[in-house]
PQR file with spaces between the fields and no chain letter, atoms N, CA, C, O and H, PARSE charges and radii, in Angstrom:
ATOM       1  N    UNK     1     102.331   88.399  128.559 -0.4000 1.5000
ATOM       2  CA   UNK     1     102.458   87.208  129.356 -0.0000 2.0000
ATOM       3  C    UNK     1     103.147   87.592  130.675  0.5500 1.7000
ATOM       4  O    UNK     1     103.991   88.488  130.669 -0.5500 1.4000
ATOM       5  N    UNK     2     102.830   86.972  131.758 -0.4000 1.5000
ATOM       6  CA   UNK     2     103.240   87.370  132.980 -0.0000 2.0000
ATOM       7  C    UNK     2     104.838   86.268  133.232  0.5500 1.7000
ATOM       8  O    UNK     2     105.248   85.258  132.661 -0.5500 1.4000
ATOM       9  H    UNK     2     102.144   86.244  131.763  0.4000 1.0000
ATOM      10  N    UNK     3     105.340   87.081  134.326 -0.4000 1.5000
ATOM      11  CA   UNK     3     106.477   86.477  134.691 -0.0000 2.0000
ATOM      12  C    UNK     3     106.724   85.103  134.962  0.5500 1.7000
ATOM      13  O    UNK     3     107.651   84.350  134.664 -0.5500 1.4000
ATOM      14  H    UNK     3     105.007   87.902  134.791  0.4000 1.0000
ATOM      15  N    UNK     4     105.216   84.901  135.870 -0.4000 1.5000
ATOM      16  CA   UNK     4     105.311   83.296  136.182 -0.0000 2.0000
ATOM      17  C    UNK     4     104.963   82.837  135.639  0.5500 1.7000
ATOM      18  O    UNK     4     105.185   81.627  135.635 -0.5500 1.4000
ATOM      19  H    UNK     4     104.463   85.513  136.112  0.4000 1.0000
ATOM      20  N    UNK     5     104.029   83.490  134.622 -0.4000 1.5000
ATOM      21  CA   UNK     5     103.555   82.105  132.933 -0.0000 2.0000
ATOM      22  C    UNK     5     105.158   82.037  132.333  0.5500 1.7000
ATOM      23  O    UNK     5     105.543   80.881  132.157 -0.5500 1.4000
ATOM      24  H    UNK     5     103.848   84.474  134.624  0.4000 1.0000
ATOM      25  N    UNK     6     106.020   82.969  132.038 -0.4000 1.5000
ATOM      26  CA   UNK     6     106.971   82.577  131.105 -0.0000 2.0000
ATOM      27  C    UNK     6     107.796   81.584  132.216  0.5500 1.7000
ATOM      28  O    UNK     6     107.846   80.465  131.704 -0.5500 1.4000
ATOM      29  H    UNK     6     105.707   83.908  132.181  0.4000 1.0000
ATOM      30  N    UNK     7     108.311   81.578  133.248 -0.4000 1.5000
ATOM      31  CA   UNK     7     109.223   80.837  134.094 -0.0000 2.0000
ATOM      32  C    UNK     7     108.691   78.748  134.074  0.5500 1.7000
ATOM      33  O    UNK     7     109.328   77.718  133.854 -0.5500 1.4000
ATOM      34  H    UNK     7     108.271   82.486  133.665  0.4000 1.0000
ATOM      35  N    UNK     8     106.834   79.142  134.536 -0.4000 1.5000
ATOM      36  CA   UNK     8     105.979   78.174  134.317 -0.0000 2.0000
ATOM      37  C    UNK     8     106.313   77.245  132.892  0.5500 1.7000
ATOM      38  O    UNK     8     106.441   76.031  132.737 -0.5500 1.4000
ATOM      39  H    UNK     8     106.316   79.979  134.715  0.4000 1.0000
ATOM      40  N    UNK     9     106.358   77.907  132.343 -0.4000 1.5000
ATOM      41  CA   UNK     9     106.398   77.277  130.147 -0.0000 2.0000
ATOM      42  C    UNK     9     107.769   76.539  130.294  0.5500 1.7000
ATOM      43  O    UNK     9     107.965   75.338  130.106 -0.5500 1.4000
ATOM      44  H    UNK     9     106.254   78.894  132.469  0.4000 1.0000
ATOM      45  N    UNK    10     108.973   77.796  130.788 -0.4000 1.5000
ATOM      46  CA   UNK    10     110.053   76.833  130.660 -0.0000 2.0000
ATOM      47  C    UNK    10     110.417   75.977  131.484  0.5500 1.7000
ATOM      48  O    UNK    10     110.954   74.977  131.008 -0.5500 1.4000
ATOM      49  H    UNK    10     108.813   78.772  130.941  0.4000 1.0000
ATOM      50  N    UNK    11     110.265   76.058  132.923 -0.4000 1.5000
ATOM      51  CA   UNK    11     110.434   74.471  133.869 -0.0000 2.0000
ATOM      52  C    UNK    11     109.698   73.562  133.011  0.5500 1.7000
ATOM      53  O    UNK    11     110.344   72.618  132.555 -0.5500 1.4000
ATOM      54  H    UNK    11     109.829   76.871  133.310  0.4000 1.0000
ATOM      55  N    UNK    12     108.164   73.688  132.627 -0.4000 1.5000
ATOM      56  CA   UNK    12     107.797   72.767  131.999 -0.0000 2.0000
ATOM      57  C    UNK    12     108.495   71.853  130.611  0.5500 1.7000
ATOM      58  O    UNK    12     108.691   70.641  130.533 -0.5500 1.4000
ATOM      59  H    UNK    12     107.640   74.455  132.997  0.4000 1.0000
ATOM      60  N    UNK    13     108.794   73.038  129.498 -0.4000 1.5000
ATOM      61  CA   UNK    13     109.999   72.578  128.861 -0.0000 2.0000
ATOM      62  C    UNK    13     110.794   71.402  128.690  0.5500 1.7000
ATOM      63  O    UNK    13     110.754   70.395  127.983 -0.5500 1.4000
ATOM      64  H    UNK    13     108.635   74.023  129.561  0.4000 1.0000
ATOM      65  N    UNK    14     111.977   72.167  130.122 -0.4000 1.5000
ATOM      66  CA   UNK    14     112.787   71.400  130.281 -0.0000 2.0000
ATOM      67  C    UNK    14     112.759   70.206  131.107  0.5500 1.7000
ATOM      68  O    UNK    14     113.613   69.319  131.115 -0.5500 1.4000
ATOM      69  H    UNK    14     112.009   72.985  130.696  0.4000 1.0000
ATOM      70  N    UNK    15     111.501   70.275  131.932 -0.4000 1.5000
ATOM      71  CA   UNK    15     111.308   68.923  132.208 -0.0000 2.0000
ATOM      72  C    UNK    15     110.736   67.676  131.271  0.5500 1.7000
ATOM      73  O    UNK    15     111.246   66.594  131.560 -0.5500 1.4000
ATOM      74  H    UNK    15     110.807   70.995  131.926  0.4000 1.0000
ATOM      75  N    UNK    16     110.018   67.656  130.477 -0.4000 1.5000
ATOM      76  CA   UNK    16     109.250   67.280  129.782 -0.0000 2.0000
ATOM      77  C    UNK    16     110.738   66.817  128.264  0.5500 1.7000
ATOM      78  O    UNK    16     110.755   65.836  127.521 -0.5500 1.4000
ATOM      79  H    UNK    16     109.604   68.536  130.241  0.4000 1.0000
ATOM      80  N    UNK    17     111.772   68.022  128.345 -0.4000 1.5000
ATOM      81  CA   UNK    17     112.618   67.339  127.227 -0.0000 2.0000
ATOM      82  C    UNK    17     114.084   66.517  128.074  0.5500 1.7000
ATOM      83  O    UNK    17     115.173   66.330  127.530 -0.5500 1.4000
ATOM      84  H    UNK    17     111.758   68.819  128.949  0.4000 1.0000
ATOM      85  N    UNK    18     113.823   66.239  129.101 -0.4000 1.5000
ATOM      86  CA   UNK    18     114.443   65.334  129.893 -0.0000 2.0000
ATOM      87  C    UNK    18     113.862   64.063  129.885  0.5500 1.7000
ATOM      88  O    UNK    18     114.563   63.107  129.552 -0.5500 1.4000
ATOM      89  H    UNK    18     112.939   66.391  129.543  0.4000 1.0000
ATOM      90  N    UNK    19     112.551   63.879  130.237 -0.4000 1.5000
ATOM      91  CA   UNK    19     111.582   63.114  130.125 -0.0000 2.0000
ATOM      92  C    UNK    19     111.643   62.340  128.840  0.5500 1.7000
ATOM      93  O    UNK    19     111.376   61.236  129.315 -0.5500 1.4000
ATOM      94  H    UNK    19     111.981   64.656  130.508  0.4000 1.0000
ATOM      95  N    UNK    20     111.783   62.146  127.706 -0.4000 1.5000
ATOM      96  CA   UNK    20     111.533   62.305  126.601 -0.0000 2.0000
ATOM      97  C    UNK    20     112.662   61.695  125.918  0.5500 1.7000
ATOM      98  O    UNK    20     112.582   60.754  125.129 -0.5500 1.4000
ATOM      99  H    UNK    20     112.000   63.043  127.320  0.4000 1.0000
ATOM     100  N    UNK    21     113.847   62.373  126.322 -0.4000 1.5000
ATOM     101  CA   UNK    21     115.371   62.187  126.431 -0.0000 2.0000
ATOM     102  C    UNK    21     115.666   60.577  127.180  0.5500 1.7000
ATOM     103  O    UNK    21     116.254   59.782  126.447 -0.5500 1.4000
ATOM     104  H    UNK    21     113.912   63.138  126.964  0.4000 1.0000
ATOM     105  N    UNK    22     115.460   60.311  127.941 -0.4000 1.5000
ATOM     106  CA   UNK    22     115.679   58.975  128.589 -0.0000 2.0000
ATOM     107  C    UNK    22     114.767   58.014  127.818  0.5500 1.7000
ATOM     108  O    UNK    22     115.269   57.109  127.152 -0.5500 1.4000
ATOM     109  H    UNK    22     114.983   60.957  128.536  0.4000 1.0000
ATOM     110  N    UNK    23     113.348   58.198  127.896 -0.4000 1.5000
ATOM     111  CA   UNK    23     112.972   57.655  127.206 -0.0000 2.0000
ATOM     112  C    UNK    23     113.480   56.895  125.711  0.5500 1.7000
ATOM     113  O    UNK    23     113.588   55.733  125.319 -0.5500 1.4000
ATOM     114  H    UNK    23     112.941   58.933  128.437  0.4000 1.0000
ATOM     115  N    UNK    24     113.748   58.427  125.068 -0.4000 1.5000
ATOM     116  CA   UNK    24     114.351   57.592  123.390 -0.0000 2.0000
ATOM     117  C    UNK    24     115.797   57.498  123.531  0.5500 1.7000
ATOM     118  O    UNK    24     116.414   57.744  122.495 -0.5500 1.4000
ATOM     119  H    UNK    24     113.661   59.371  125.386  0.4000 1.0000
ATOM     120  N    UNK    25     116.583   57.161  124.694 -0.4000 1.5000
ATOM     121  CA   UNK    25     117.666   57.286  124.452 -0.0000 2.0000
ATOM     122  C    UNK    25     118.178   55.487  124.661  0.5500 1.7000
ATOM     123  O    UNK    25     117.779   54.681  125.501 -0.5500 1.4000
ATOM     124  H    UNK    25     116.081   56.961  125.535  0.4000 1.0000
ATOM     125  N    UNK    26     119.196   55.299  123.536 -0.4000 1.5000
ATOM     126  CA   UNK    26     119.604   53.726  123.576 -0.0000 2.0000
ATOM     127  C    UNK    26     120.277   53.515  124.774  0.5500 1.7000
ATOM     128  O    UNK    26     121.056   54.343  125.248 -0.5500 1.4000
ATOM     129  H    UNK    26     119.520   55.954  122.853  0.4000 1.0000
ATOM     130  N    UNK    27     119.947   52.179  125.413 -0.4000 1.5000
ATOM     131  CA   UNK    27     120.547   51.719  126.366 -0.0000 2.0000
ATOM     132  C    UNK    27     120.932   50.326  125.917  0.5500 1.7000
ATOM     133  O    UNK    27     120.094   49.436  126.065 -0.5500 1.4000
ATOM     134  H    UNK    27     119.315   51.507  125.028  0.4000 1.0000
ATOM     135  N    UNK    28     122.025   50.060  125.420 -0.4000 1.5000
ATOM     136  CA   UNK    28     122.239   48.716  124.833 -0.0000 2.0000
ATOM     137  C    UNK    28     122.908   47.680  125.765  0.5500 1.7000
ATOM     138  O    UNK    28     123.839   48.114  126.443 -0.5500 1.4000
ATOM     139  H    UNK    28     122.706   50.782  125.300  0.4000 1.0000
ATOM     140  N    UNK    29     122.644   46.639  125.876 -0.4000 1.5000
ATOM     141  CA   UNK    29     123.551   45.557  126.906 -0.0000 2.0000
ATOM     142  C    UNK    29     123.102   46.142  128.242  0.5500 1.7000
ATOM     143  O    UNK    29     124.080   46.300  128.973 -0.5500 1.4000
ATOM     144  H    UNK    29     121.887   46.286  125.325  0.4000 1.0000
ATOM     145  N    UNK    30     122.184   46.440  128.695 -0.4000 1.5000
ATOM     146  CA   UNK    30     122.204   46.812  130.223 -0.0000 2.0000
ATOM     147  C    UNK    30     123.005   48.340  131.180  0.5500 1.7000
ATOM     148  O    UNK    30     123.529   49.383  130.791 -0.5500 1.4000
ATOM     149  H    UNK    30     121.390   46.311  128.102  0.4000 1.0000
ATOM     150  N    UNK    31     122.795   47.885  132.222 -0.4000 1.5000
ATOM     151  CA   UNK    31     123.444   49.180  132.868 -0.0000 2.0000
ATOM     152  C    UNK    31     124.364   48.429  133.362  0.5500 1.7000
ATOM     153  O    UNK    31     123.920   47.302  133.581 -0.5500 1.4000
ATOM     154  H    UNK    31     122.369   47.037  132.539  0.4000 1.0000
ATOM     155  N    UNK    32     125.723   48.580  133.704 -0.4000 1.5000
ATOM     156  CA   UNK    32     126.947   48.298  134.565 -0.0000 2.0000
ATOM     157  C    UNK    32     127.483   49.048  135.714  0.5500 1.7000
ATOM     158  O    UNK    32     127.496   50.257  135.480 -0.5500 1.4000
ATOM     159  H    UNK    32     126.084   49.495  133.527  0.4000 1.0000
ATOM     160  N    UNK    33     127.993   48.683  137.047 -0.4000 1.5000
ATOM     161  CA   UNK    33     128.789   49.386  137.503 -0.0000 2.0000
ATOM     162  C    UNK    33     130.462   49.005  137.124  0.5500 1.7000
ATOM     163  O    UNK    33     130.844   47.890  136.770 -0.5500 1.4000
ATOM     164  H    UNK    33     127.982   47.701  137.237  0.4000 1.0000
ATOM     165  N    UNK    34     131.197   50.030  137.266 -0.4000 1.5000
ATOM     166  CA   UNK    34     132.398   49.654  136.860 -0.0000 2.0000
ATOM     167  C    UNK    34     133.570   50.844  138.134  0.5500 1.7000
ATOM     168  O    UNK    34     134.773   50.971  138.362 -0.5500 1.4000
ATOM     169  H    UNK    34     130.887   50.936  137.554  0.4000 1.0000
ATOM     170  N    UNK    35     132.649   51.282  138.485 -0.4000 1.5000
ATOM     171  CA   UNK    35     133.294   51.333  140.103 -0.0000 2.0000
ATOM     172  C    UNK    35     133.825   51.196  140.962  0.5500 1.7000
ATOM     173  O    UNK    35     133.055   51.254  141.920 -0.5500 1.4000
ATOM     174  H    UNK    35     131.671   51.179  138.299  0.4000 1.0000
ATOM     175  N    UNK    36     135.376   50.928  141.414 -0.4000 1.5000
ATOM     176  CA   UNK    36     136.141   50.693  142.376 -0.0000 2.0000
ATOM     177  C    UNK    36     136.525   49.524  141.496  0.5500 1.7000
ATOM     178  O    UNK    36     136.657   49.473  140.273 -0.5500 1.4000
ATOM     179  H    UNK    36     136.002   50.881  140.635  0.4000 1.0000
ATOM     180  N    UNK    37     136.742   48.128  142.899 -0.4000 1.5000
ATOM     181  CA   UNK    37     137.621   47.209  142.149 -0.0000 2.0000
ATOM     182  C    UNK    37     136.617   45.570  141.771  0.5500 1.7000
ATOM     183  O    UNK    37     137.091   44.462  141.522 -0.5500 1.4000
ATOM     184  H    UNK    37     136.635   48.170  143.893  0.4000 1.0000
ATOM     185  N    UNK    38     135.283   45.940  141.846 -0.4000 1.5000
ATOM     186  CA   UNK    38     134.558   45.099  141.402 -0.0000 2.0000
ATOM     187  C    UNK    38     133.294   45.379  140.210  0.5500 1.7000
ATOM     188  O    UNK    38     132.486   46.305  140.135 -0.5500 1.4000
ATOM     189  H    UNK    38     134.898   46.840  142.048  0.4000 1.0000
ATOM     190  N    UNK    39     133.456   44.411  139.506 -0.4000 1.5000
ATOM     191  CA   UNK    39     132.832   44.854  138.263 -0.0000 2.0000
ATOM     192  C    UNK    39     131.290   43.645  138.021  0.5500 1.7000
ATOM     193  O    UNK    39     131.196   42.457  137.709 -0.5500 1.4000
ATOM     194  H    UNK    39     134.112   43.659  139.567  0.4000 1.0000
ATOM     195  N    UNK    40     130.263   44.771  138.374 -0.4000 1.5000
ATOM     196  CA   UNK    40     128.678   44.257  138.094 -0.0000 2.0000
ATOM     197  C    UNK    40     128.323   44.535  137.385  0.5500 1.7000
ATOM     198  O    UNK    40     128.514   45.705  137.053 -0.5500 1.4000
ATOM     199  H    UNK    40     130.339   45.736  138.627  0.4000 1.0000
ATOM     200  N    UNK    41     127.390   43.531  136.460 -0.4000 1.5000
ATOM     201  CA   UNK    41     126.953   43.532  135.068 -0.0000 2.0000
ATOM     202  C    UNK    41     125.816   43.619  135.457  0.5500 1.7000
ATOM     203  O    UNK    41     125.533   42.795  136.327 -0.5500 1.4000
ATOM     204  H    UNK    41     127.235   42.581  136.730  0.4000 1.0000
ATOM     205  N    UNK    42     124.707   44.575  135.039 -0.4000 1.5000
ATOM     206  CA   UNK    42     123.220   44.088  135.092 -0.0000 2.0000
ATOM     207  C    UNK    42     122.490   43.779  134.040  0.5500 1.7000
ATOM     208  O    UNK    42     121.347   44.207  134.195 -0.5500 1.4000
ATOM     209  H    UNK    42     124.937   45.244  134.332  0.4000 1.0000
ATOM     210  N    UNK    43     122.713   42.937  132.510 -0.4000 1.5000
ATOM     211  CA   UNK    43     122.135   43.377  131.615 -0.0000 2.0000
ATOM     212  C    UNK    43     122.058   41.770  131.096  0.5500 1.7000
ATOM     213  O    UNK    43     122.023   40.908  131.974 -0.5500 1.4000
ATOM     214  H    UNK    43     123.642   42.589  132.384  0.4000 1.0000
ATOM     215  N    UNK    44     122.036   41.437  129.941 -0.4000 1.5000
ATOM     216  CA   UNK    44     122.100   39.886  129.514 -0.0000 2.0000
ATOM     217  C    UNK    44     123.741   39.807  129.250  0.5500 1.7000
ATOM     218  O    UNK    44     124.557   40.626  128.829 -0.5500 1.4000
ATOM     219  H    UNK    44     122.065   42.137  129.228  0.4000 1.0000
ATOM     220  N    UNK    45     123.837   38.352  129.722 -0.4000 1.5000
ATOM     221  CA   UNK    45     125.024   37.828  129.852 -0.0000 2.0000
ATOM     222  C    UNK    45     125.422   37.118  128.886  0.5500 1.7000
ATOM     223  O    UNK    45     125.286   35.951  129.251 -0.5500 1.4000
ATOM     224  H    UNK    45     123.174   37.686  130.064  0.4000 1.0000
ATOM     225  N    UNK    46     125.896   37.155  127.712 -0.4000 1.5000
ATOM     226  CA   UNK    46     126.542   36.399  126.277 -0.0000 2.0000
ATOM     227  C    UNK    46     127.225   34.997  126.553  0.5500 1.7000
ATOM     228  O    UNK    46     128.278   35.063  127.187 -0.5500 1.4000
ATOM     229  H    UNK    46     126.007   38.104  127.415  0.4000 1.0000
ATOM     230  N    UNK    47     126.861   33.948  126.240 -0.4000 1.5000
ATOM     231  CA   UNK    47     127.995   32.900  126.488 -0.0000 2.0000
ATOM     232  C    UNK    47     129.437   33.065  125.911  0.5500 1.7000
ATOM     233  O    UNK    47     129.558   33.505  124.768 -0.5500 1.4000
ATOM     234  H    UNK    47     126.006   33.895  125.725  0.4000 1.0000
ATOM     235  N    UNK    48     130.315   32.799  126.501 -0.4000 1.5000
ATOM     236  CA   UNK    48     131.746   33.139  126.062 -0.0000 2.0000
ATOM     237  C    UNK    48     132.198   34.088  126.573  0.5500 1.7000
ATOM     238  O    UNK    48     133.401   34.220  126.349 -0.5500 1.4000
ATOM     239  H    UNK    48     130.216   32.441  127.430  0.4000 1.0000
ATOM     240  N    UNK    49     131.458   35.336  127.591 -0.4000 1.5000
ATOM     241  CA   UNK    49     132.206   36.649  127.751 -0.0000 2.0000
ATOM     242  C    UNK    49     133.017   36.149  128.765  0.5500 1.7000
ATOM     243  O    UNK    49     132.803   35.118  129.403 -0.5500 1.4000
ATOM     244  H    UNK    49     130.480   35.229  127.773  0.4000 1.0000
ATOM     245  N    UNK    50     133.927   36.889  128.889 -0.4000 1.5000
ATOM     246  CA   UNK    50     134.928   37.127  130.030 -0.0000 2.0000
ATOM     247  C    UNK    50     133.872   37.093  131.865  0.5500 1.7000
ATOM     248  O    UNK    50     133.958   36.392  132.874 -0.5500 1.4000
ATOM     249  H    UNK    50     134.101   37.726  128.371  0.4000 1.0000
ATOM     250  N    UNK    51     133.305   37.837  131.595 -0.4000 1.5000
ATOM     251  CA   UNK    51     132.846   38.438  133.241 -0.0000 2.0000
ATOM     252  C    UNK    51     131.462   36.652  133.227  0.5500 1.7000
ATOM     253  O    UNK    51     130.723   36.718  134.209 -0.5500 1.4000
ATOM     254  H    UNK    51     133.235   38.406  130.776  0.4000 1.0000
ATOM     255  N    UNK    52     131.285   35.854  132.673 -0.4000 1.5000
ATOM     256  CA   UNK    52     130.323   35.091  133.209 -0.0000 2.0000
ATOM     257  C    UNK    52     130.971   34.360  134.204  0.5500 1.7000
ATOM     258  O    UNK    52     132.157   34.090  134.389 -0.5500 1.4000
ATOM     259  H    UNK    52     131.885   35.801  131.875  0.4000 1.0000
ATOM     260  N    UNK    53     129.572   34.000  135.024 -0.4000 1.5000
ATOM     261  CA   UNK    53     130.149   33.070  136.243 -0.0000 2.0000
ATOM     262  C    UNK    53     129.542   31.562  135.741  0.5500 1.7000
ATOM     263  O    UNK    53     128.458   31.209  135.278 -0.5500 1.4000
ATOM     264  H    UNK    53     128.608   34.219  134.874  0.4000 1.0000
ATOM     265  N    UNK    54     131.064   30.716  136.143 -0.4000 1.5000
ATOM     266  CA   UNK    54     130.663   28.948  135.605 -0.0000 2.0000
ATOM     267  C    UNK    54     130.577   28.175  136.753  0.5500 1.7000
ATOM     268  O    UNK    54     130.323   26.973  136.671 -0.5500 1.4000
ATOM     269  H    UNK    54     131.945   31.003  136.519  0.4000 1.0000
């Protein structure tokens, strides 16, 4: 096998088990920032939590 077939196989690899990785990976309640001194929710909002706006 040549140099750039083996280099070729593994970029492919590891892109493909990144790929794959996000995919099956749990994301529960949304994404948040929690960043500096303000706190954004992007996900579903529960009645009763703390952070809802009334």
């Amino acid at each position: 096998m040549k140099k750039f077939t083996k280099i070729l196989i593994s970029i492919i690899c590891l892109l493909t088990g990144i790929i794959i990785g996000f995919l099956i990976s749990p994301i529960k309640g949304g994404i948040g920032n929690n960043a500096g001194n303000t706190f954004n929710y992007y996900g579903d909002k529960k009645e009763g939590s703390e952070n809802s706006e009334n």
